[in-house]
C-alpha positions as CSV (number, residue, x, y, z in Angstrom):
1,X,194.6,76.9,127.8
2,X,192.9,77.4,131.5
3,X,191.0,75.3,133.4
4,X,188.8,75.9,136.1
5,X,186.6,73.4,138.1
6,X,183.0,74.0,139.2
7,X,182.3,74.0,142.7
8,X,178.7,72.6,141.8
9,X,180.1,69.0,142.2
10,X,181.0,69.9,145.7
11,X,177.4,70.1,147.3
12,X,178.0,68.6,150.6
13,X,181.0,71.2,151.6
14,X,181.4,74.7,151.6
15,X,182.6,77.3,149.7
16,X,185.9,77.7,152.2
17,X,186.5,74.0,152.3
18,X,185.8,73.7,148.4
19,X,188.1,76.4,147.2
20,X,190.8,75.2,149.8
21,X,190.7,71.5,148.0
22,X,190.2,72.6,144.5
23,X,193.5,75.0,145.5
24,X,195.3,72.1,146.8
25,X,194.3,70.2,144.0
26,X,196.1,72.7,141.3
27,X,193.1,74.7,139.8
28,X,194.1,78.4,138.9
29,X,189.9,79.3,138.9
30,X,186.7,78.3,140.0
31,X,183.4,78.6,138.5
32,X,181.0,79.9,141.2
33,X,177.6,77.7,141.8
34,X,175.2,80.8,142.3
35,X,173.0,78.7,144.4
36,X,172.9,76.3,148.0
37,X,175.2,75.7,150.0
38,X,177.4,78.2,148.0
39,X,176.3,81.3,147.1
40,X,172.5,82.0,146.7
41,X,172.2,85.5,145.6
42,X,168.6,85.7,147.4
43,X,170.1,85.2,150.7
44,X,173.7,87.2,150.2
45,X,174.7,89.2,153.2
46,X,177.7,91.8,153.2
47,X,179.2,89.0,155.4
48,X,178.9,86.1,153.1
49,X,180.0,88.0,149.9
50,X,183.0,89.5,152.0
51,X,183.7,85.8,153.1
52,X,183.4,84.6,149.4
53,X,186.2,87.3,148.3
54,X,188.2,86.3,151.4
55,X,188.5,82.7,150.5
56,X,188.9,83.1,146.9
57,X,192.1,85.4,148.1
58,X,193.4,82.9,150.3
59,X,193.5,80.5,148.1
60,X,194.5,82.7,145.0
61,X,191.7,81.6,143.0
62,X,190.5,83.4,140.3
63,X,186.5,82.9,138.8
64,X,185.9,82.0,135.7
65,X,182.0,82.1,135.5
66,X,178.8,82.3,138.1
67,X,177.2,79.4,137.2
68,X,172.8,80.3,137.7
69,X,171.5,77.1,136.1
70,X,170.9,75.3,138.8
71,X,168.3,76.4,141.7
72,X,168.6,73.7,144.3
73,X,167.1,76.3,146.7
74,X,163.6,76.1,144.7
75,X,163.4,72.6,145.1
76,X,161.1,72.1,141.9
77,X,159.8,68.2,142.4
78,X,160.1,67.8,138.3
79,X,164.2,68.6,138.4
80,X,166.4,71.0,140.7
81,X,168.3,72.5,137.5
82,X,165.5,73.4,134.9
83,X,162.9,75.2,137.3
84,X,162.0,77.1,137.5
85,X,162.8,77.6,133.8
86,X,162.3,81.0,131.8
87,X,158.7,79.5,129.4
88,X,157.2,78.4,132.5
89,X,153.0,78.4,131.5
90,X,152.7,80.6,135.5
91,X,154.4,84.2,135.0
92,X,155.0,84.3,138.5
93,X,156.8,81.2,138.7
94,X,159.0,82.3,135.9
95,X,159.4,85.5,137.5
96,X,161.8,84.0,140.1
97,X,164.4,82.3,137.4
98,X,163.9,85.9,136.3
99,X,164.7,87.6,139.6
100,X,167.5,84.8,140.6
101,X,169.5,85.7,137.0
102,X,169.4,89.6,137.9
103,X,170.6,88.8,141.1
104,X,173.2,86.3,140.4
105,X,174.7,89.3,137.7
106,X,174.7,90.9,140.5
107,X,176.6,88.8,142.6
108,X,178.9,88.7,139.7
109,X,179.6,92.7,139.4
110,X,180.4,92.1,143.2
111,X,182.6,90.0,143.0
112,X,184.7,90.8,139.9
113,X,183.3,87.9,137.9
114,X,183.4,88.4,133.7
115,X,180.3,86.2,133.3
116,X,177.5,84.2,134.4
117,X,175.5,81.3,132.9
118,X,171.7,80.3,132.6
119,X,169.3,77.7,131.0
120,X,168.0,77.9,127.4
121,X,164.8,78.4,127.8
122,X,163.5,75.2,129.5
123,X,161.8,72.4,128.7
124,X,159.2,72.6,126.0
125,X,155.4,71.8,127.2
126,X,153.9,69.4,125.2
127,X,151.4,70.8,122.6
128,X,154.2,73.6,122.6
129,X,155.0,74.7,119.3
130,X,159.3,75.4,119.6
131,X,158.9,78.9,118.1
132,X,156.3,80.0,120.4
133,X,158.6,78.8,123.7
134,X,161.7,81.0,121.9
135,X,159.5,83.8,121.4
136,X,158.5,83.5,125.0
137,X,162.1,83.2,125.8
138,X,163.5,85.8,124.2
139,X,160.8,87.8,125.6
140,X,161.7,86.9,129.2
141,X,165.4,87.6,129.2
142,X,165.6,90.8,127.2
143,X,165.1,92.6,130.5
144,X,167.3,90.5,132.0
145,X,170.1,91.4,129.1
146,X,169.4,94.8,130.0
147,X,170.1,94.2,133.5
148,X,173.5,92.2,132.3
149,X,174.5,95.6,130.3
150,X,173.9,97.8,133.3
151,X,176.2,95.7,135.7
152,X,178.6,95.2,133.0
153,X,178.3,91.5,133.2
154,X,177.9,89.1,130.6
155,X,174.4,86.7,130.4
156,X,175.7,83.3,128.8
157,X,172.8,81.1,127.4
158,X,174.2,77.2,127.3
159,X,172.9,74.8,124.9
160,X,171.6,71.6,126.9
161,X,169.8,68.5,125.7
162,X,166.3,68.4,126.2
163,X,166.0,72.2,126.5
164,X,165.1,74.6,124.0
165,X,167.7,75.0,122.2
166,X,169.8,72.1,121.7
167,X,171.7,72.1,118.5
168,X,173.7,75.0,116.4
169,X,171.4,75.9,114.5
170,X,168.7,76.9,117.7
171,X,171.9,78.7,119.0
172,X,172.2,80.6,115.8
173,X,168.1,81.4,115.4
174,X,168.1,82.7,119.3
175,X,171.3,84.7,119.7
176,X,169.8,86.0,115.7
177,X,167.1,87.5,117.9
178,X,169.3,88.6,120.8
179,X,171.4,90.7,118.2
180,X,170.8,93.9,120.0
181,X,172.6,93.1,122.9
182,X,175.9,93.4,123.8
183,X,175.8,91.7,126.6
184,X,174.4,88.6,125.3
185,X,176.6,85.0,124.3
186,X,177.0,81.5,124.7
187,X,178.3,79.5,127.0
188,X,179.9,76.6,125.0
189,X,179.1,73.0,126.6
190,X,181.5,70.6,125.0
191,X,179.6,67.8,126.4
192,X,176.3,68.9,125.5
193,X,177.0,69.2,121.9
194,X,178.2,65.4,121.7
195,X,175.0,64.5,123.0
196,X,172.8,66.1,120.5
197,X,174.9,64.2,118.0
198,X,177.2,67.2,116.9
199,X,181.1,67.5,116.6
200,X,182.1,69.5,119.2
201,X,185.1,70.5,116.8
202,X,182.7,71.9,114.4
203,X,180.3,73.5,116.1
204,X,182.9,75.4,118.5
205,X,184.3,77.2,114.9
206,X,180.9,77.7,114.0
207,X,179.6,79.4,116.9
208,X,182.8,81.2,117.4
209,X,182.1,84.6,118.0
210,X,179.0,83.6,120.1
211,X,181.7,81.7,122.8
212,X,182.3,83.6,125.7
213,X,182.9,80.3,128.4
214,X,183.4,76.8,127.3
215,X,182.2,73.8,130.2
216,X,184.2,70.5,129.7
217,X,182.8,66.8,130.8
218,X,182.6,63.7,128.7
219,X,180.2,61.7,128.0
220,X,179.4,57.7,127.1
221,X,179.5,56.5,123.1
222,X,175.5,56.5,123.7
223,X,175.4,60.1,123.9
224,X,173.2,59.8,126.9
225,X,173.4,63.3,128.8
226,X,175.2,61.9,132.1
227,X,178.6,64.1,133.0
228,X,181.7,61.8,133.2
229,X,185.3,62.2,134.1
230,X,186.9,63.0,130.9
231,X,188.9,59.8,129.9
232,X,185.8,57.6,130.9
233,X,183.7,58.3,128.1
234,X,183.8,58.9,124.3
235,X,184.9,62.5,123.3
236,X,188.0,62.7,121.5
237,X,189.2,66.4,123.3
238,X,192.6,66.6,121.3
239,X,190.4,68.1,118.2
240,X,188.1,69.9,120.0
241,X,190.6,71.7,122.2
242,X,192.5,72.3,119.3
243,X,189.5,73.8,117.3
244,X,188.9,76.0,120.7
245,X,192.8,77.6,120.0
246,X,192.4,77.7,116.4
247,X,189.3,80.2,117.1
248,X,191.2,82.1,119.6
249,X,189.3,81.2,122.4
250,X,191.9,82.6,125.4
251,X,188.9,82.5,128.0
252,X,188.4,79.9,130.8
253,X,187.7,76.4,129.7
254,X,185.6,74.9,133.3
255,X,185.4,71.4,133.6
256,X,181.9,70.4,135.3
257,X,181.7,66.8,136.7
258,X,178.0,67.9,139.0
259,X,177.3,64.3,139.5
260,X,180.6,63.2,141.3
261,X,179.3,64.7,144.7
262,X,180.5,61.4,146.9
263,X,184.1,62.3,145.8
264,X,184.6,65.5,143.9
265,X,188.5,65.6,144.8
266,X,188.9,62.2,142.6
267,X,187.2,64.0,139.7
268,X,188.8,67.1,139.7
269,X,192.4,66.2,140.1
270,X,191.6,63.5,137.3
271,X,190.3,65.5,135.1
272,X,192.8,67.9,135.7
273,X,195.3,65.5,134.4
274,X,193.6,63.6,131.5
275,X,192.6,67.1,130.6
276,X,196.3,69.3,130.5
277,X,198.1,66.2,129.2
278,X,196.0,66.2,126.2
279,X,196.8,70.1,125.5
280,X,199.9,70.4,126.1
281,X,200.1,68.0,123.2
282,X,197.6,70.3,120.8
């Protein structure tokens, strides 16, 4: 199994120190943040992209995703990963999580990446009835997908608590309605599932042939969505990465601990080595 680290947990350095450490560290891959101070696609000149590839060389890193959730850049005042979302009520404002996804595919093509990620949707406005917000989402990102086929790069939707879609099921219904595209799957939060009060064992064989990227965090018995060093909370990984071979899964599997920004080495060599010990023994 491979495991690659995000570099979102590494907001206050930069990509050349981040990949040097996460190297260092023992990390085969890194998961791209497409955003500030890494790599927002927006803002991408020939000599930032070329610096990108050069440090990923030097450090014989490989990437396992572009990660576009998160837009610290915006700067939304209601939460820096979820806006802008795709159902915002202003088409304009949605228009930029539209544009920032093309680009960040983009980005991807450029650099070689397999994949990128986005939100589900967003958060649904109250009075919002939840088919309407799919309808509008689905509506929103079939250009997008389009966009995804043309480069050749795959558009990931990840399940997240408190978004639109949440649970299996929603996964199902959406990806149902996204059955034209190729170019369309899921990216498979481990996390997030526990904290909508699903087995993560299960629903990774359910969703199988959705899965094209798999995040990895733990997460407190209360289910409370709050990313933790795996080994701190309450996931029982040996089943779930076992589930994840038993599917065939032979992608990355990126572990994304956002919230450890104060010491982001600590939490990726830890990880690391709660995380390989348990499957080696799978």
């Amino acid at each position: 199994m491979k495991f690659a680290f995000s570099t979102n947990a590494y907001l206050k350095y930069s990509f050349a120190e981040t990949t040097r450490r996460l190297a260092a560290i023992g990390y085969p891959a890194v998961e791209i943040m497409a955003d500030i101070p890494h790599a927002w696609p927006a803002f991408m000149l020939p000599e930032h992209l070329q610096s990108l590839r050069d440090n990923l060389e030097k450090n014989n890193l490989q990437i396992s995703n572009i990660n576009s959730f998160m837009m610290h850049a915006i700067g939304d005042h209601r939460q820096l990963y979820w806006h802008p979302s795709w159902i915002e009520p202003d088409y304009n404002y949605r228009r930029v999580r539209i544009d920032h996804t093309k680009r960040a595919l983009t980005l991807a093509k450029q650099l070689g990446a397999k994949c990128i990620t986005t939100e589900p949707g967003g958060p649904v406005g109250p009075g919002e009835s939840w088919k309407a917000a799919l309808d509008l989402f689905v509506e929103m990102i079939k250009p997008v997908a389009e966009h995804a086929e043309k480069e050749g790069v795959l558009l990931l939707v990840e399940p997240e608590p408190g978004l639109l879609i949440e649970t299996c099921e929603q996964a199902e219904e959406f990806m149902t309605l996204m059955k034209d595209s190729s170019a369309v799957g899921l990216n498979f939060d481990i996390g997030h599932q526990y904290c909508v009060g699903e087995d993560p064992a299960v629903s990774v064989k359910r969703l199988a042939k959705f899965v094209k990227h798999i995040h990895l965090e733990d997460i407190a018995a209360t289910r409370v969505h709050h990313h933790l060093i795996p080994g701190e909370g309450a996931i029982d990984f040996a089943p779930v990465l076992r589930a994840i071979k038993e599917i065939g899964y032979d992608g990355w599997v990126t572990i994304e601990l956002y919230p450890n920004k104060e010491n982001p080495d600590y939490a990726a060599k830890t990880a690391l080595e709660h995380i390989t010990k348990i499957a080696a023994g799978i």
